[in-house]
N, C-alpha and C positions, 0 to 999 in steps of 0.2 A: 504493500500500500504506500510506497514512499516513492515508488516511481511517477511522477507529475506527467510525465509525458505520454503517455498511452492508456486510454482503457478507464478503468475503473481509478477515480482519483487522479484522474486529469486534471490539470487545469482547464479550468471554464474560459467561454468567450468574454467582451467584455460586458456583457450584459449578465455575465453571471450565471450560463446553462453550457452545462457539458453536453459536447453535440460529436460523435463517435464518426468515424469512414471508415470504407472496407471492400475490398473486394475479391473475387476470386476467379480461375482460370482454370477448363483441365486442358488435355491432349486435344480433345476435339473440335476446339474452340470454343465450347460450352463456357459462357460466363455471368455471374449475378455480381451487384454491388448495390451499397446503401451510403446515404452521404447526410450530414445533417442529422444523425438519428440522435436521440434523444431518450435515456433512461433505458435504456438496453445494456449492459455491461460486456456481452461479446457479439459484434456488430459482423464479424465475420462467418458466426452461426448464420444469421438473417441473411447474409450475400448469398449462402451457400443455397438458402432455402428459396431467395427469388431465382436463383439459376436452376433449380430440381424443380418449384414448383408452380414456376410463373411464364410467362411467353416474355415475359420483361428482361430487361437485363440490371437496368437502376430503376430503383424507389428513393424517394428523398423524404426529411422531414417528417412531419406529421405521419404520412403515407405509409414513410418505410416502419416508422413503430405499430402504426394502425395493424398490419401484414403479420412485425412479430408475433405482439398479444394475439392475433388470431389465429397462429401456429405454437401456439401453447408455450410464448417465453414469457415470464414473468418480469414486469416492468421492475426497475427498483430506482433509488435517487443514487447518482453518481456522484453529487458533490460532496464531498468528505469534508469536515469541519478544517484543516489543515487546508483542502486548496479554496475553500471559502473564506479562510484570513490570509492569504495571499493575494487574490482578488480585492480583498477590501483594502488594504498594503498598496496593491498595483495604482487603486481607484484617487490616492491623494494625486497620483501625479496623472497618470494615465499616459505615460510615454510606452510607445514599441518599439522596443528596440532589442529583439532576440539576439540571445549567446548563440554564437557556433558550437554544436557539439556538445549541449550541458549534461548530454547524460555521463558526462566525462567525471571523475569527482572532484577535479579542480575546478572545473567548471561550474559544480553546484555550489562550488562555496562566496559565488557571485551572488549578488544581491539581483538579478535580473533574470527571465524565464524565455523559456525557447519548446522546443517541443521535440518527438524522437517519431520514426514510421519502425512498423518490424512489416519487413517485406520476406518471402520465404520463397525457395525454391525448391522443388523435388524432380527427381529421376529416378525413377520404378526399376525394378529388376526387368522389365517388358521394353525398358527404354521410353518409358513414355513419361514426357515433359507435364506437372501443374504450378502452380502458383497462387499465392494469396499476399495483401498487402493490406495492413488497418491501425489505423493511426487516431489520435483524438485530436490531430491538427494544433495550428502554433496557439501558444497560451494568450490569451483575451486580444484573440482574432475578432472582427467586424461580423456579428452574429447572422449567422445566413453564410458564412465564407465556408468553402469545398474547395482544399487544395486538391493534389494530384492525385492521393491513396486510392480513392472509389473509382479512378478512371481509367476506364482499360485503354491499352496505347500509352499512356503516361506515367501510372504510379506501376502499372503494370502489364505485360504484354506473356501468352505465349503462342509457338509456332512451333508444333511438336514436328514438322521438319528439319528445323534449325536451331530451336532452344526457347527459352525464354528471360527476361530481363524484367528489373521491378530499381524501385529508389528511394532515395529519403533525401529532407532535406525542403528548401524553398519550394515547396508546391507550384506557384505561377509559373516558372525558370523551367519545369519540367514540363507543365500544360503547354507552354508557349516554342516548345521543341517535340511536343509529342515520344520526350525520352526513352521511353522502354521499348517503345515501337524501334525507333531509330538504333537501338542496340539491337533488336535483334536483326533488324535488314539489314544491320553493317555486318553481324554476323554471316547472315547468308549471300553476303558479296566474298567471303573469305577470310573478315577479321576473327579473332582469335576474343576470347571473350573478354579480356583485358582490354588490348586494342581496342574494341568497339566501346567498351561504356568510358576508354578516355578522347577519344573521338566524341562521342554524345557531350562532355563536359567542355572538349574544344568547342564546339557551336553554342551553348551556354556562352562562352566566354565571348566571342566572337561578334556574337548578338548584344553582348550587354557588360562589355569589360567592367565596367568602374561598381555597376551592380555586382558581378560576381569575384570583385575582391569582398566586398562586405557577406556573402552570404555560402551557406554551405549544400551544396548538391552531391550527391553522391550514387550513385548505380552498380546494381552487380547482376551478373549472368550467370548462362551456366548452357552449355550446347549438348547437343546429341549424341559427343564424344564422354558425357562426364566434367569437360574442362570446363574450369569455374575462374570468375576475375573479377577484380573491382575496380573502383576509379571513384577519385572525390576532388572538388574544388579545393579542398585544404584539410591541413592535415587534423585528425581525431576520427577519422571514419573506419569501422572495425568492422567486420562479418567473421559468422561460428560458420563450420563446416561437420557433419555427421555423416558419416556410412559407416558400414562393417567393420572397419579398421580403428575410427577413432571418431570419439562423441565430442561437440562443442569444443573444436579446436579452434579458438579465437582469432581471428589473422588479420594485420594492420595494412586495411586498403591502403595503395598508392596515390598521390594526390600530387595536383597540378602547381598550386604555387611554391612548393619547396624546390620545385626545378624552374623555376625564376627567379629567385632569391641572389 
């Protein structure tokens, strides 16, 4: 419950309601996602269930909760007394201005808040590619705001021909490059899964230099060989790795401006 950045004990927008995204992908291009929900605690149950049991692919807001309670999740209040006197803390001044990276623990020991995505990737012993991405978005964002997590192509992509890709970080920066999309079609021009999500961070940078010194993007893959890679705007972006061999092996993405420095 001390993690602020996802889920349950999020930090709220600035209007003070914790509002969840989510989405998910298989092999066959089968996809649901929910954005804006509201008093659901696992927002990526609900994606799974408008992909299994709706013609839809997104529900938002009001909609997407309406759909939960009516597939039997129990609403509950997400805001936790701790991130409601953060909020109340935020509300003297009311500046935004997120930390890169805070789920870092130097980084919490800043007096400022930011927010974290868990993007996932899987590769079946059948070889078949899925994915999920769900986030509770940046901490007292403009209420109604939908970064990239719930969007397929953006927070998340797959193509069980060539792989699939997902990301964290500034939401709009990835909406406005259609990121995960664009990892994976670098992938199947023949980049390597490294190569493509630091290519996706080149056209971030490209598009929007002096933006993407202040802010942090970061992508990771994973292709139909197995090979997995990351890439970030700046340095503190990390992804686990699990198969057969070794469980939650931590490993520090590469990142673009330590090689401008």
């Amino acid at each position: 419950m001390h993690n602020h950045t996802v889920g349950r004990a999020g930090y709220p927008d600035r209007d003070g309601f914790v509002t969840l995204d989510a989405c998910i992908m298989d092999e066959n291009g089968n996809c649901g996602s929910v954005g804006a929900i509201q008093d659901i605690a696992h927002p990526i149950s609900v994606a799974r269930l408008v992909m299994d049991k709706t013609p839809h692919v997104m529900l938002v807001g009001d909609g997407a909760r309406q759909f939960a309670i009516e597939q039997g999740i129990k609403p509950e209040k997400l805001l936790t007394a701790e991130s409601k006197a953060a909020w109340k803390k935020w509300l003297k001044k009311a500046e935004y201005s997120p930390v890169m990276n805070i789920e870092n623990k130097q980084a919490r020991q800043g007096s400022k808040y930011n927010h974290d995505t868990i993007g996932m990737l899987a590769l079946d012993a059948k070889g078949n590619i899925g994915g999920a991405c769900t986030t509770s978005g940046m901490a007292f964002k403009m209420h109604g705001r939908v970064g990239d997590s719930p969007i397929i192509g953006a927070g998340l992509y797959v193509d069980n021909e060539v792989g699939g890709a997902t990301s964290t970080g500034v939401g709009e920066e990835v909406i406005r490059n259609v990121g995960s999309f664009l990892v994976v079609e670098l992938m199947r021009q023949g980049m390597s899964p490294e190569e493509a999500c630091k290519e996706a961070v080149a056209r971030i940078i490209k598009k929007k230099p002096e933006v993407a010194k202040q802010i942090q993007v970061g992508f990771l893959a994973i292709n139909k060989k197995g090979e997995y890679g990351a890439y970030a705007l700046q340095e503190g972006f990390s992804f686990a790795v699990c198969d057969n061999n070794k469980q939650d092996l931590i490993i520090p993405g590469k990142y673009f401006y330590k090689e401008v420095k």
